[in-house]
Structure formats: C-alpha cells, structure tokens
C-alpha positions, 0 to 999 in steps of 0.5 A, spaced: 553 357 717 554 361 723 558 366 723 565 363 719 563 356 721 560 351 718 554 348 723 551 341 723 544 340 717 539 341 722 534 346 718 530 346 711 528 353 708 521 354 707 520 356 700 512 355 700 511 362 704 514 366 699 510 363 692 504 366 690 497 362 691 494 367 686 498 370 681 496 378 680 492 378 672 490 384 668 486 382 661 484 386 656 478 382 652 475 385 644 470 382 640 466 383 634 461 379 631 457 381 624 453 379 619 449 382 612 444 378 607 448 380 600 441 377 597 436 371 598 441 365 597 448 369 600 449 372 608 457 374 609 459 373 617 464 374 621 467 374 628 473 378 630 476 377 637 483 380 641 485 378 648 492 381 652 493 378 658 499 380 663 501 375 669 506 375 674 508 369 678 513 370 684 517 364 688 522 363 692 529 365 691 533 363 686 540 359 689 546 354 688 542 348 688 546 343 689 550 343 683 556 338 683 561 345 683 569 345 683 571 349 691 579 350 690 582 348 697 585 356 697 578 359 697 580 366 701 573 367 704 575 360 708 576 360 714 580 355 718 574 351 721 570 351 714 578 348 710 578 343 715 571 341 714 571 342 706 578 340 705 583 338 710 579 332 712 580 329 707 586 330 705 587 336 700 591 342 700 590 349 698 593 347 691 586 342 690 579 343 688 574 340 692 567 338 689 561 339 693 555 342 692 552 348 694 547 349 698 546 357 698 539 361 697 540 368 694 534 370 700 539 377 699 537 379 692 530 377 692 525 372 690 523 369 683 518 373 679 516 371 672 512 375 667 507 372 662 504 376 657 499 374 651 496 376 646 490 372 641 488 374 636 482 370 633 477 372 626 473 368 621 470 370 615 464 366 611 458 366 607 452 361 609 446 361 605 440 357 603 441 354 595 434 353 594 429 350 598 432 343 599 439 344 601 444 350 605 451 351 605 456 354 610 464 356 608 468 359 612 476 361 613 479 362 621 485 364 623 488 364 631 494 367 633 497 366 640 503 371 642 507 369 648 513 372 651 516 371 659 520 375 661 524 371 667 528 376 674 532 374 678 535 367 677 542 366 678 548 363 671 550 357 673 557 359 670 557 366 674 556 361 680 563 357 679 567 363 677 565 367 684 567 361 688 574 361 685 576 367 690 584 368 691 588 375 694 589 380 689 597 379 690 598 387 688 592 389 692 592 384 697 584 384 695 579 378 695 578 377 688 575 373 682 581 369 679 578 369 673 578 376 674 586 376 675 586 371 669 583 377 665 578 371 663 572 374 666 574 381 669 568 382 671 567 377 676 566 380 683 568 374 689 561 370 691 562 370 700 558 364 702 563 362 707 561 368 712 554 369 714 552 376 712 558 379 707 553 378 701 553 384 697 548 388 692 555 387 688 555 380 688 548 380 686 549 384 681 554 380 677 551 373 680 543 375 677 542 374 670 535 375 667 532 370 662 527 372 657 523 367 651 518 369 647 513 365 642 507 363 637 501 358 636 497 360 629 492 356 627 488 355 620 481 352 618 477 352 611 471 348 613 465 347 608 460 343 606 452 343 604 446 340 609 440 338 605 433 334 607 433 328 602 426 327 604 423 333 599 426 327 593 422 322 597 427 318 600 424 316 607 422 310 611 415 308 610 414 309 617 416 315 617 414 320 616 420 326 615 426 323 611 433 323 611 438 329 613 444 329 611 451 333 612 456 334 607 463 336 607 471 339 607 475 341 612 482 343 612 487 344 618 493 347 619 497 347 626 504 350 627 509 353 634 515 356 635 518 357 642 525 360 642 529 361 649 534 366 649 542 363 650 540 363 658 533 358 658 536 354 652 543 353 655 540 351 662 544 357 666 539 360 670 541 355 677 533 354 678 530 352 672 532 345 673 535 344 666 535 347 659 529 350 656 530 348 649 527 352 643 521 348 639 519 349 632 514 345 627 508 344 624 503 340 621 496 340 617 490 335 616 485 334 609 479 331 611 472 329 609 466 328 613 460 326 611 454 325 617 445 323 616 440 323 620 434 317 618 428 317 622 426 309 622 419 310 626 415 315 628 408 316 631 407 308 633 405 305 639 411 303 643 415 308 639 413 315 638 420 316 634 426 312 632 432 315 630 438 312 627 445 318 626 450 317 623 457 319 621 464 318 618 470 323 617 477 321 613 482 325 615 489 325 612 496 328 616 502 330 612 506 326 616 503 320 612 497 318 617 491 317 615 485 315 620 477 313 619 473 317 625 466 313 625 459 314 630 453 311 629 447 313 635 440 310 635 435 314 640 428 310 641 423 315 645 416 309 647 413 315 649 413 322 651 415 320 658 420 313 657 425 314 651 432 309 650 440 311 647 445 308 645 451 310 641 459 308 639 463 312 636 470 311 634 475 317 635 482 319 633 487 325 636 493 327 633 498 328 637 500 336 638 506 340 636 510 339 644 509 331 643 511 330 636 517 336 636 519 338 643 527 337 644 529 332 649 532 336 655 531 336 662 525 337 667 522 337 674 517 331 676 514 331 683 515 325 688 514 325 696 520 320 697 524 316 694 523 309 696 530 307 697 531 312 702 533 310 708 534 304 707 527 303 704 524 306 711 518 308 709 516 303 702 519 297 704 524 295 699 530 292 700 537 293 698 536 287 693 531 290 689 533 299 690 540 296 687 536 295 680 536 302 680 543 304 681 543 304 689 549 301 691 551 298 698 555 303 700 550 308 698 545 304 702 541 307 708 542 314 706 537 319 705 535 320 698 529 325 698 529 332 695 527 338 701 523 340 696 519 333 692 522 335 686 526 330 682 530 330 675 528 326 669 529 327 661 523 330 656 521 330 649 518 329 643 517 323 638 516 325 631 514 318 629 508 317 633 502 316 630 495 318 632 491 315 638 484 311 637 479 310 642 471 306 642 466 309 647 460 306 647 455 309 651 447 306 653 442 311 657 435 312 659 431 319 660 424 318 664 419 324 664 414 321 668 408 325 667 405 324 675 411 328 677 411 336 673 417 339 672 421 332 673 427 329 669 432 323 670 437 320 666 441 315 668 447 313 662 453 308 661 459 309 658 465 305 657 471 309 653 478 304 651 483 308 648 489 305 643 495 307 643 495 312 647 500 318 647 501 319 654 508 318 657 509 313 663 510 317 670 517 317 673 515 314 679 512 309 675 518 307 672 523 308 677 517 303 682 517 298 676 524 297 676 525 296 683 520 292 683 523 287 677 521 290 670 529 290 667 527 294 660 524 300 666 532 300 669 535 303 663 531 309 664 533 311 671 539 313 672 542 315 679 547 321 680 554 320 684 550 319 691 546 315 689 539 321 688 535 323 683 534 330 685 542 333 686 546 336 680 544 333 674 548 328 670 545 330 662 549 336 659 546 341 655 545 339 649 540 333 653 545 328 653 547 323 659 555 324 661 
C-alpha cells in the first residue's frame, strides 16, 4: 500500500537478509569412563556422559501469508479507494465479505526466534573378562535419553488474524473496534490496521502474536552380550593354516521409543508461519536378536599366499511389529605377498524403519521448488496446457504465475505403521599395493555396488507432481491444486490433516 491506497504488486520482501547463517550455540559436555578388575576373570566398566545444548534460530518475520481470509466489505479502516478495489468492483456492499488473501508482514513486532534446548543423557554398565584361556566374554546394559524442548516467539494466531480484520464503529463510541469484541466473543480483540501504511501499533501486536512451545524425549535401551573364543586351542583349523578358527557369539536386545507433544498452538496449526499443524508423536518399538560371526584362516605362509582369510557373519533379528529379518556377510582377504593383497566381500543388510516414518500423524509441510512448471504458461519447462491440466490447471487458470515468492510449496507428510524393514546387498572387490621400491607408499583401489529393496524413503513432491504432468495417472491423485490453481497459497487440508 501506500498511504491508505492500494498500489500495484510490484516488489518482493527479502526475507533471507534477516535469517541467520549461523545460529548463536552454547554446550555444556561431561563424560566419564571407569573401570575395575574385581578379579582375574571379572572387570566391571562404565561410561557416564551429559550434554546440554542451547540454540536460537531467528528468520524473517512472521505475517498473514496468504491464508484464504474472509474481509467484510464494511472494514472501518478501508478507505474508498481500497473498497473499491476489494469489493466494489466486483459487485459487493458493505453488508458482504470478500475473500482474499493477505499478504502482510508483521516487520512491526520483530523477526522470528526459535529456541532449542537439549539435554543427553548416556551411560553403560558392563562386566568383561576372560572365562579361561580360550574363551572371553563381554555384557553390557545402555541407556540414552534425548530431552527436547522449543520454545517458538513471535509468530502470529491464525484466528487472531480473521477476528482483527473484521474491524467495525463502535456505535456508542464511535471507535474502531473488533466485532467480536462488540459481540462479546472475543473482548479482547484490538482491530489489526493493515489498510493504512504506518498505523500497526504494539497493541495490536500484542494481541496478534502467540507464542508456541513443544517439548519432547528420545530413550534408547540395549542388553548386549556375548562370548568370543579361539577354536584352535581345541584343533579346530585348516591344515594349511597355521592359527585356527575365531568365532563370536551372541545377543543382543533393543528397545527405541519417541514422544513429541506440541502445545494446542503448533498442534492446531495457528501460528500463521509454520506452514501447517505440528501434530504430536508418540511410539515405540523393540528388537531381540542373535549373532553369530567366525573368522577362518584357509592359508597361510605359502607361495602365492602369504595369508587367506574367510569372515563370516549372520544376525537374526525379531521386531515386535511381526518382522523378522536374516542379516548375513561373507568377506575373503588373500594377501600374495607383503606387498600385493586382494578383497572381496558381500554383505546382506536390513533398516528398520525409525519411530518418524512409522508413527508421524499425517499434517501438512513445506517442501522447496524453484518454480512451478506450469507457471506462466509453461515459460520456462515447456509444458502445455494438455499435460499442466493433469494436475488440476484449469484453462481459465492458464498462463497465470503459479510460483511461490519464497520457493516453498505445500504438501502432506506421515508416517506408515505397516512398513517393514529395508534390504540391501552390497558387494565390493579391492586391491592394496605396497610396493616395496616405494617406502612409506600404499594405494587402494576398491569397487562397490550397493542395490537397496524396498527401500523407505518417500517420492519427492516435484517428482510426483512432474510425473503426473508428464502422463503417470496413479501420480495425479496425490497433487491437489488450491482454488487458484497453486500449490503454495492457503491450504486446502484442515487440521486434523484431512483435505476439504
């Protein structure tokens, strides 16, 4: 605006200038490591750590970005110009209500800071020792603890917003005030000014600005033990060997679990710049498993192989979400000589999914883009109208700029309770020189192919929406245009996560 008028979009806000490149930190770190030999066969250990770490985050303003917002035609603060261009033109009176959206920076109360505490806890408790000669033995029991909390400043409430545009004359006072406040629903409503440049007051602010707060844990649990012994002291060896078997022998059980829980001000998505709903998260799992691993040397001080060893390993692992997985690996190392040694190795590998992937509620996001490639006609990708209509373009919308001032676009996130574990093979072959004509030198040239199954991940936003552009129907479903035919203004997802 300038002055009481509306003036022509012809500007964008730099809102980079005033985030942080690098956020203010203050840590405070204690660890402790100790350990006594109760006797020949039992040594007691522990390891005690603590961290607490303080950070501030600070970007641009908070605002009313965009929101669909409902502006009665009757707005006191309006002046004739600006109803005319908000209402008039279009055929409404003072007694309708407009919808627009609002685009208005709160650059009067000050930028966005976000404060991010943590502490950690960490400790272990074990007994090691060695049974006899032959075989030795390692227990333990961790615990680790993650205490989060964030406390959010100066963002705007979303409801606060609606209810200060709805200004109207007091008709007792003749003052400017909220009608909810003259409706008694809301008495403390003080009337939001965007209508005349400079007339944001601390007042308004005040009322306007909420603050968030979320705090959560992360704990961790392990029991872990097992026996390692050397089989050769029994005879058990290959006769061109000359050190037997090695083995390990083992159990280990796990237990993860997260609880994240936004006050009612994240969880109901009313801060104006959070861009959606910050549902709370809560869920656990645990894993029993067994492990066994061997190391067999086949050859060893011959010509042509000064050492050949064969590892060996496998893991059973059971969740208690009904998975059960089989982790294996087999690696072979031939050294010729002191100075030429070969490798090879595969190895089978699971992931189970994390707490986030598996429980996270579904709510709304942000996800960046540089552009929406049906954007002003398809400018700048190419695409025609034909294949931007797959995504909800309509022709009316066509050859309208679609792009986000700030790259950021919507989309909707969760977690899904049915996945199961990933899987990957990777094998790898490797050579090590050590020439002897070059002292000190080493070189190592190695090769690795790595292929992943059902992988967890999530297919990219732009990937879908390009996808569905480009012809791939099941992909359309899941792009969902607002009423001006964009991805980025408003939201068309209520807070329970659910599109209306």
């Amino acid at each position: 605006g300038n002055g009481n008028e509306f003036v022509p979009f012809n500007d964008l806000f730099n809102y980079g200038a005033l985030n942080y490149f690098q956020r203010p930190d203050k840590r405070y770190t204690l660890g402790s490591f100790a350990h006594y030999e109760i006797n020949n066969h039992v040594e007691a250990y522990t390891e005690l750590m603590y961290m607490n770490d303080q950070s501030t985050s600070q970007i641009a303003p908070s605002g009313t970005f965009f929101n669909n917002t409902n502006i009665p035609c009757s707005n006191a603060f309006m002046s004739d110009q600006q109803f005319e261009a908000l209402c008039g033109q279009y055929g409404l009176t003072e007694d309708d209500v407009q919808t627009a959206y609002l685009g208005k920076r709160n650059v009067e109360g000050g930028n966005r800071q976000d404060e991010l505490e943590y502490n950690t806890f960490r400790g272990v408790f074990g007994l090691r020792g060695e049974i006899n000669d032959t075989w030795r033995y390692d227990g333990y029991f961790q615990y680790a603890r993650v205490d989060y909390s964030d406390t959010y400043k100066n963002d705007l409430n979303i409801n606060n917003i609606q209810r200060a545009l709805d200004a109207v004359v007091d008709p007792d006072t003749g003052d400017i005030v909220c009608q909810s406040a003259l409706d008694g629903n809301d008495p403390n409503c003080v009337p939001y000014n965007v209508f005349q440049e400079g007339a944001i007051t601390q007042e308004q602010i005040d009322y306007l600005t909420i603050p968030l707060y979320a705090d959560g844990d992360t704990e961790q649990t392990v029991a872990s033990a097992y026996v390692e012994g050397t089989l050769g002291d029994y005879g058990v060896k290959l006769p061109w060997a000359d050190n037997g078997v090695d083995v390990v022998i083992g159990v280990e059980y796990r237990k993860e679990s997260m609880s994240f829980s936004p006050d009612q001000g994240y969880s109901l998505g009313l801060g104006a710049g959070q861009g959606g709903a910050t549902q709370a998260v809560s869920g656990s799992y645990d894993v029993k498993e067994g492990f066994l691993e061997a190391s067999v040397p086949l050859v060893e001080g011959k010509d042509w192989a000064e050492q050949i060893v064969l590892d060996g390993g496998y893991r059973y692992s059971d969740y208690d979400y009904g998975e059960t997985t089989n982790t294996y690996g087999i690696r072979l190392g031939w050294a010729i000589n002191q100075q030429v040694k070969l490798r090879g190795s595969y190895q089978r590998a699971v992931r189970g999914p994390n707490i986030q992937e598996l429980f996270l509620p579904q709510g709304l996001n942000l996800f960046d883009m540089a552009a929406d490639p049906c954007s002003d006609a398809g400018a700048e990708s190419g695409y025609t109208f034909e294949e931007c209509a797959r995504s909800g373009i309509t022709a009316a919308q066509w050859g309208r700029n679609f792009d986000s001032p700030a790259g950021q676009y919507n989309y909707l996130q969760g977690g899904n309770p049915d996945l199961s574990p990933e899987k990957s093979d990777t094998y790898t072959y490797g050579i090590v020189l050590t020439p002897d004509f070059l002292e000190g030198f080493t070189m190592t040239i190695d090769y690795y192919d790595i292929k992943i199954e059902d992988g967890i991940s999530e297919l990219s936003q732009e990937f879908i929406l390009t996808e569905c552009i480009e012809g791939n129907d099941s992909q359309c479903a899941n792009v969902k245009r607002g009423n001006n035919g964009d991805l980025w203004v408003g939201s068309n997802v209520d807070t329970s996560g659910q599109i209306i």
